[in-house]
C-alpha positions as CSV (number, residue, x, y, z in Angstrom):
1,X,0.0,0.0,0.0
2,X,1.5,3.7,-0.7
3,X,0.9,6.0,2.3
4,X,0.8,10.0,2.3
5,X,2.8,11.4,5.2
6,X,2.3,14.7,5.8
7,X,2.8,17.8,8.0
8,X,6.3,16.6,8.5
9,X,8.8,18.4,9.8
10,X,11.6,20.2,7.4
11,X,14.1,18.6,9.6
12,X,12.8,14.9,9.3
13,X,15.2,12.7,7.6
14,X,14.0,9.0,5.3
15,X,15.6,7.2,7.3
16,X,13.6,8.8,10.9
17,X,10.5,8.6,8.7
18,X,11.5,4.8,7.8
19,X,12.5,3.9,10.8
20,X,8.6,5.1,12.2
21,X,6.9,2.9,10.2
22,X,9.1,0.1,10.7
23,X,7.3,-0.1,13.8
24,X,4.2,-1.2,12.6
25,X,6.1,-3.4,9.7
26,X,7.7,-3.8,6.7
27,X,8.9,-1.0,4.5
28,X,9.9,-1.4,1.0
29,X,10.0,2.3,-0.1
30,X,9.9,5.7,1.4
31,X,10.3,9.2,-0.4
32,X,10.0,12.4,1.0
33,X,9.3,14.8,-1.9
34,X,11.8,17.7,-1.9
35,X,12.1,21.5,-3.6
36,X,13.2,21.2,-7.0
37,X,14.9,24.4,-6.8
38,X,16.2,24.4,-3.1
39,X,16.8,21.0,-2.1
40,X,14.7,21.0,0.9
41,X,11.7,19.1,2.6
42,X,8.1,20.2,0.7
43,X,7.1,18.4,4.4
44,X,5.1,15.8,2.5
45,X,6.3,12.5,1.2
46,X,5.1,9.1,0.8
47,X,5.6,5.3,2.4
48,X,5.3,1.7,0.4
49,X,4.8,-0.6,2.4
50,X,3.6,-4.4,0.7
51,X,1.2,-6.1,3.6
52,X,-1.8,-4.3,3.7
53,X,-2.7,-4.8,7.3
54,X,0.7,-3.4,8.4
55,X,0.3,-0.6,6.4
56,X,-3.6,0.1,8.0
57,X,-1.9,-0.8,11.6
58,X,0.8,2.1,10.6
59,X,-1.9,4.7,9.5
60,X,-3.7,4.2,12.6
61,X,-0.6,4.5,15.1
62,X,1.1,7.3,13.3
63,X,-1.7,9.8,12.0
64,X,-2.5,12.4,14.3
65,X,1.2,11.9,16.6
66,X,4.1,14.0,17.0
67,X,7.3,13.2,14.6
68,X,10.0,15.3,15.3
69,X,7.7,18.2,16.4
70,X,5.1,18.2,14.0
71,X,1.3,16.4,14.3
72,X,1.7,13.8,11.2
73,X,-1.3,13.5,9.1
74,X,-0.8,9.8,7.5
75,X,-3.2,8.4,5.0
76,X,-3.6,5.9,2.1
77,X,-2.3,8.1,-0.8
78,X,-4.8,8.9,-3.6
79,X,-3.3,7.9,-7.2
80,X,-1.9,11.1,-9.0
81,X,-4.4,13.2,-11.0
82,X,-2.1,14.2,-13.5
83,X,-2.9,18.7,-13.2
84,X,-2.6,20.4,-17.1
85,X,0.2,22.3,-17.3
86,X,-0.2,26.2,-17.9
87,X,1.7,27.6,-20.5
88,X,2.2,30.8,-21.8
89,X,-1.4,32.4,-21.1
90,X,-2.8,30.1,-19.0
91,X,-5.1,28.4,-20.7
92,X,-8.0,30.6,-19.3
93,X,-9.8,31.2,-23.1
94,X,-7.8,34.2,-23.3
95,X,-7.0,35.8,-26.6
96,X,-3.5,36.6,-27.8
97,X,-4.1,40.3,-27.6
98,X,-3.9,40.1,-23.8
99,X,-7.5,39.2,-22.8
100,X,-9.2,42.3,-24.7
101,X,-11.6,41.3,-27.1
102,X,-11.9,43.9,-30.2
């Protein structure tokens, strides 16, 4: 089962977050999504783990509780709704003068 961990703290480390859900069972994967730009912790990444009760026993004893600092909000991830990219004006029906219609 993926799991969405959230509200982490910036400080929060894979292997702390890892190590958390280890608790509960085995992890095959964890992630924690970072700036593109700066490197750092978006404070939101995500946890595979392949037995599905341990993954519903690791939800249950880690959403809501402190990690690091920070109340956790832990979930079964959603699958990816793929956004449309905006280009160069948006997309919003504009016109290529600007928006004014003539």
């Amino acid at each position: 089962m993926n799991i969405y961990a959230g509200n982490l703290s910036r400080d929060l480390t894979e292997s702390e977050l890892k190590e958390a859900f280890e608790a509960f069972g085995v992890v095959s994967s964890v992630s924690i999504i970072k700036d593109r730009y700066t490197g750092e912790s978006r404070g939101f990444g995500f946890v595979e783990m392949p037995n599905q009760e341990e993954a519903q026993a690791a939800i249950n004893g880690l959403n809501g509780k402190n990690l690091k600092g920070r109340t956790a909000t832990v979930n079964e991830a959603r699958p990816r709704q793929d956004k449309p990219r905006s280009g160069f004006g948006g997309g919003r029906g504009r016109s290529s003068a600007g928006g004014r219609r003539y």
